[in-house]
C-alpha positions in Angstrom: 4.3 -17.6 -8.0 0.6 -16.4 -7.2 -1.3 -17.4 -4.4 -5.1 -18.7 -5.8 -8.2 -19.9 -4.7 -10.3 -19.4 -0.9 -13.3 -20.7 0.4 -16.2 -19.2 0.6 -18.2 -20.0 4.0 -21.8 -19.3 4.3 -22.4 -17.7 7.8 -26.5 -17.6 6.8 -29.2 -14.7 5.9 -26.8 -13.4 3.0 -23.7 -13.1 4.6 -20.6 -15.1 3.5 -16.6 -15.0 4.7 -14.3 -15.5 1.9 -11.1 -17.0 3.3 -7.8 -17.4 1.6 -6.1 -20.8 1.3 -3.3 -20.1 3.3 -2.1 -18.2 6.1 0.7 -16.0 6.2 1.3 -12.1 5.3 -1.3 -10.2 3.0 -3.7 -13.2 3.4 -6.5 -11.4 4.6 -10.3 -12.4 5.5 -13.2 -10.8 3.9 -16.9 -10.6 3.6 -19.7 -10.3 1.5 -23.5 -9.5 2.7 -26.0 -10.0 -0.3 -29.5 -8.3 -0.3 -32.4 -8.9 -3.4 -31.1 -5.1 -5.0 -27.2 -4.3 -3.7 -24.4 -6.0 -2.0 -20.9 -4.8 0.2 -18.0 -5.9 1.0 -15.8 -5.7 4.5 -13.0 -5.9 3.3 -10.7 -6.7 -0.1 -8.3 -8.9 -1.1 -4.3 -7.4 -0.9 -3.9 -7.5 -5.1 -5.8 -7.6 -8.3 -6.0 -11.3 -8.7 -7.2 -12.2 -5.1 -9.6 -9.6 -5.4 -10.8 -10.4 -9.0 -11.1 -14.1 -7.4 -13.0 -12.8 -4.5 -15.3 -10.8 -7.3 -15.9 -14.0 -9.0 -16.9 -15.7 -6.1 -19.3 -12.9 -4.6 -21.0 -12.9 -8.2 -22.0 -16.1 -8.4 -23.9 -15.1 -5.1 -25.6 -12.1 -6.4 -29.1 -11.7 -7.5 -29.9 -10.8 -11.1 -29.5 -7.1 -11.4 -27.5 -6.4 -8.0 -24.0 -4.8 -7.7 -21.5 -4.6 -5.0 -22.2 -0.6 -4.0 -19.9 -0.8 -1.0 -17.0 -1.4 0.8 -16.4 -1.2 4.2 -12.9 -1.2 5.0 -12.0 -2.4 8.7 -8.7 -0.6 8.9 -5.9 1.2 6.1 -3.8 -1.9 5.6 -3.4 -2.5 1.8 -4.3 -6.8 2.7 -7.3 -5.3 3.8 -8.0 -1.9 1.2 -5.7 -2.3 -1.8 -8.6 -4.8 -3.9 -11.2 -2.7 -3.9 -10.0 -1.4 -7.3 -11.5 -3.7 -8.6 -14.7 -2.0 -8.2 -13.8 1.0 -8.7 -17.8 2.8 -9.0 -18.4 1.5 -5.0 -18.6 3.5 -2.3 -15.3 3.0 0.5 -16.0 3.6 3.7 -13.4 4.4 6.6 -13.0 5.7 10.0 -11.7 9.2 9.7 -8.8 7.9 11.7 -7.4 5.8 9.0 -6.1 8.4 7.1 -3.4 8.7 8.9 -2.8 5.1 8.7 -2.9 5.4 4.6 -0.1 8.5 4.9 1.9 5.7 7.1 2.6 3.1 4.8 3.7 2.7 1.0 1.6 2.8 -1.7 1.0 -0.5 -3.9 3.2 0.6 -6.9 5.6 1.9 -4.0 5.4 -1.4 -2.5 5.7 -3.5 -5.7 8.8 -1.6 -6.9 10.5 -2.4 -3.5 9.7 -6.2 -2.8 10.7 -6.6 -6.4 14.0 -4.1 -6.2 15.5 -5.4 -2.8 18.5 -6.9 -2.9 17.3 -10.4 -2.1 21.0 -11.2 -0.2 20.3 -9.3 2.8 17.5 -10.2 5.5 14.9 -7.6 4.5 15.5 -8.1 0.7 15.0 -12.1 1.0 12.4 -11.6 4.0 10.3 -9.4 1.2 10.5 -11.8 -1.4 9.3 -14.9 0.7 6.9 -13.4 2.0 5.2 -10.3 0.0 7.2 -11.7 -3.3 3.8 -14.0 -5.0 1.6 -10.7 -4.8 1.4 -8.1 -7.7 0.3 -4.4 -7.2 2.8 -3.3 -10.4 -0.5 -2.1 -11.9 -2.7 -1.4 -8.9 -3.3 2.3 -8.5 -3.9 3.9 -5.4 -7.1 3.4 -3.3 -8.8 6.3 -2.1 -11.7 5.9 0.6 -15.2 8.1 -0.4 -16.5 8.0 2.7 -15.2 8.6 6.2 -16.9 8.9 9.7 -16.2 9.1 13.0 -18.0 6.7 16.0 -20.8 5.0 14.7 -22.3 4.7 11.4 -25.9 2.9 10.9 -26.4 1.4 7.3 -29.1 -1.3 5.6 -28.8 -3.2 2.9 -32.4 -4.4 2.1 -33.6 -6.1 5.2 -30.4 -5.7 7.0 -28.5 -3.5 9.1 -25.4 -3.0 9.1 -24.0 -1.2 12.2 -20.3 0.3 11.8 -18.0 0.8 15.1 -14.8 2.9 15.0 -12.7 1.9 18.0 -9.6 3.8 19.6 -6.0 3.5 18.5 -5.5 -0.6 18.3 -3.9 -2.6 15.7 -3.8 0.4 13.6 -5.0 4.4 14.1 -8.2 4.0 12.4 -9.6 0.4 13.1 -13.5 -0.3 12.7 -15.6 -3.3 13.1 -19.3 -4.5 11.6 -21.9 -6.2 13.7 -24.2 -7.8 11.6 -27.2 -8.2 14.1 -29.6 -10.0 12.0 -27.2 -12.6 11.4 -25.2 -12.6 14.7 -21.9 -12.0 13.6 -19.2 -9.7 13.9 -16.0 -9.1 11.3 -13.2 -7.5 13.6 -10.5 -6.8 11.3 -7.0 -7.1 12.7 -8.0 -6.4 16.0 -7.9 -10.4 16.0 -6.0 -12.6 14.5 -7.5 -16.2 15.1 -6.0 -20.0 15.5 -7.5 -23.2 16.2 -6.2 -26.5 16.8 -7.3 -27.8 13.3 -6.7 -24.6 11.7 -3.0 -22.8 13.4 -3.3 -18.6 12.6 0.0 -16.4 12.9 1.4 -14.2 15.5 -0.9 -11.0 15.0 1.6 -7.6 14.5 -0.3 -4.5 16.0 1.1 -1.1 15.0 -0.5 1.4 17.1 -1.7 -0.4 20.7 -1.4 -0.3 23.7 -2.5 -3.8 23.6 -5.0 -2.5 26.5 -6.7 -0.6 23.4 -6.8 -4.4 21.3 -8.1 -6.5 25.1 -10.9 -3.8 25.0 -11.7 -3.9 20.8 -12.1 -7.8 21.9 -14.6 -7.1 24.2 -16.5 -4.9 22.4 -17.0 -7.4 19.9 -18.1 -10.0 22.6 -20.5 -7.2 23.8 -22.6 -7.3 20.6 -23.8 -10.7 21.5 -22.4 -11.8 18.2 -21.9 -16.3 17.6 -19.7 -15.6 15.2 -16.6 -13.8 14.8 -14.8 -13.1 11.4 -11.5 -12.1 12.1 -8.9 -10.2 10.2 -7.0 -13.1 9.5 -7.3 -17.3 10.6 -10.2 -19.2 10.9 -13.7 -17.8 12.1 -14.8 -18.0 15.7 -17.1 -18.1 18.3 -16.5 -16.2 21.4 -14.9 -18.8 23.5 -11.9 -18.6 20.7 -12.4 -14.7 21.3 -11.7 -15.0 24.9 -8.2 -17.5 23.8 -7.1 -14.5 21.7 -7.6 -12.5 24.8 -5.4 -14.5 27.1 -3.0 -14.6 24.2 -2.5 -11.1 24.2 -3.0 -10.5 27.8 0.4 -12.5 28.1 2.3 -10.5 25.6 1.2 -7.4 27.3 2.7 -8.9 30.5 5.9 -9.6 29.0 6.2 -6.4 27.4 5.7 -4.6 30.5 8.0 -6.7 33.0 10.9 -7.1 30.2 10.3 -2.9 29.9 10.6 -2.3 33.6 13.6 -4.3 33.8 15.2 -2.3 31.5 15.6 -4.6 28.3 15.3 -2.8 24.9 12.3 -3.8 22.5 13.4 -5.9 20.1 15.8 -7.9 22.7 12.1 -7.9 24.4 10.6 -9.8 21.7 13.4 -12.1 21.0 13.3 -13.0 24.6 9.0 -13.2 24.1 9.6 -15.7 21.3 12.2 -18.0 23.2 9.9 -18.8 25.5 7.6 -20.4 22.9 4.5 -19.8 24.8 2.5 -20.3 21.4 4.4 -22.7 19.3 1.5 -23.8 17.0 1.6 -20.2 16.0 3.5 -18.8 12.9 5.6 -15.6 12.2 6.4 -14.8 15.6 9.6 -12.2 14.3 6.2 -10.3 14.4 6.4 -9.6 17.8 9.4 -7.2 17.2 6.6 -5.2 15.9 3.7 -5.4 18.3 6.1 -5.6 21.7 8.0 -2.0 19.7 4.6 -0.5 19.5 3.7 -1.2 23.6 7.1 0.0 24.2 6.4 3.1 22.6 3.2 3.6 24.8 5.6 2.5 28.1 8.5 5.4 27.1 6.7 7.8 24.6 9.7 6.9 21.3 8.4 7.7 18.2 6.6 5.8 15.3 9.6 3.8 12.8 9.2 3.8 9.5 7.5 1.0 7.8 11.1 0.1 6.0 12.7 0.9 9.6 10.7 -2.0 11.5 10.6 -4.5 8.8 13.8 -4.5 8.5 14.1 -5.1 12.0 11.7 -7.5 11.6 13.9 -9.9 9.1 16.9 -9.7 11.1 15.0 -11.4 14.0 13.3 -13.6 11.2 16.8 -15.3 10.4 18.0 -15.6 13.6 18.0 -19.5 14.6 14.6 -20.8 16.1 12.7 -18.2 15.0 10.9 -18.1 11.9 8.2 -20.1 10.9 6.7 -19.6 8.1 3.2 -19.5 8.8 2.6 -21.3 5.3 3.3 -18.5 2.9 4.8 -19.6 -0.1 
């Protein structure tokens, strides 16, 4: 089954947010900024028919005669880098850090083979089917960024700048985020994951940390004096909701460290983090197994799992009674 449609919010002065219909894995926000000649992206969708939806979309926003030219890709996370195949003449710009991050996990065709080869009767076979199974990369080649930088990179399009921000180690190696001065907005990436009463997000899952490095990539958004956030996934925000995500990982970063210091293992950690239920509005908490393993890693210097290796660890905590919910992936 496919996952269709998104809405398309108009933040003002040529910008727009295109947000899927759902939350859950792979659901990703993105963003389109429109000039009289050119257009980018921030951002694709995770598959061929998201992003040929989020195509559609953007070109009934374009001017006669102007082109999506680039994409600016927040972090190496195929939700957030795999669609831009879909225009494959643009320019993709990255952090030189996110290389790494691309080396890390599977490719799509890699990734298709095993969420459609699992055995579906153990945890991380059914876990990959629930979850990743209504996406199709069977035909999606590998993505490979034409640009890279390092720190800062100033564009325009037309009347517009565009300013570019790599940030340290965070939810991934190679994170960025875009301040759109003119129109007052910032689009984070994953360095926040968003919720609101009317519209609940998901547990984020950060693979690099510390969660010191994601409290400070917060703040650097707030520092642009941006009113509106975009962020990586969940509904957009202004900077008091900034400041909620804050607290929320504040909190986790406390747990992590006491439950470290007392001597309990990481994933007993997060199964201990998601008992207490400090966020119930909040889907996919077997996340934490993820984020809390990536601050212990920072705490006792073990190495980086495999992407197979954690998400397997991630559907055994998935099953376990109380635990999962679903976050509304189909």
């Amino acid at each position: 089954m496919s996952i269709t449609g998104g809405d398309v919010v108009d933040l003002g002065r040529g910008l727009y947010a295109w947000l899927p219909p759902k939350r859950g894995w792979g659901l990703a926000n993105c963003g389109l900024l429109v000039s009289p000649r050119s257009a980018l992206w921030i951002d694709t969708p995770y598959d061929p028919l998201l992003a040929g939806q989020f195509l559609v979309e953007s070109q009934k926003r374009l001017p006669d005669g102007a082109g999506i030219d680039r994409v600016i890709v927040t972090h190496a996370n195929g939700d957030h880098f795999w669609g831009a195949g879909v225009l494959p003449d643009a320019e993709i710009i990255v952090t030189r850090e996110a290389r790494e991050h691309i080396h890390y996990d599977p490719t799509p065709q890699q990734q298709h083979a095993l969420v459609t080869g699992s055995d579906q009767s153990t945890p991380l076979g059914a876990y990959l089917s629930r979850h990743f199974g209504a996406f199709d990369w069977s035909a999606t080649d590998v993505v490979r960024p034409t640009t890279y930088f390092t720190g800062e990179l100033e564009l325009t399009l037309g009347e517009y700048a565009v300013q570019v921000s790599s940030l340290p180690p965070a939810h991934t190696g190679g994170d960025l985020i875009v301040h759109l001065p003119a129109q007052r907005a910032v689009f984070s990436g994953d360095v926040i994951f968003s919720s609101t009463p009317q519209q609940p997000g998901d547990h984020p899952v950060h693979w690099a940390g510390p969660l010191s490095n994601v409290i400070d990539a917060c703040e650097r958004v707030l520092a642009t004096g941006a009113e509106v956030i975009v962020p990586g996934h969940g509904p957009v925000l202004d900077p008091a909701g900034v400041r909620e995500h804050m607290g929320y990982l504040a909190y986790v970063r406390e747990r992590a460290h006491a439950l470290h210091a007392a001597g309990v293992p990481a994933t007993e950690a997060a199964r201990r983090v998601i008992a207490e239920d400090r966020y119930p509005s909040l889907g996919l908490p077997e996340r934490l197994v993820v984020t809390i393993g990536s601050e212990y890693r920072h705490l006792d210097g073990s190495e980086l799992p495999g992407v197979l290796q954690a998400m397997a660890e991630v559907a055994a905590v998935a099953q376990e009674p109380g635990t999962e919910r679903t976050g509304g992936q189909a």
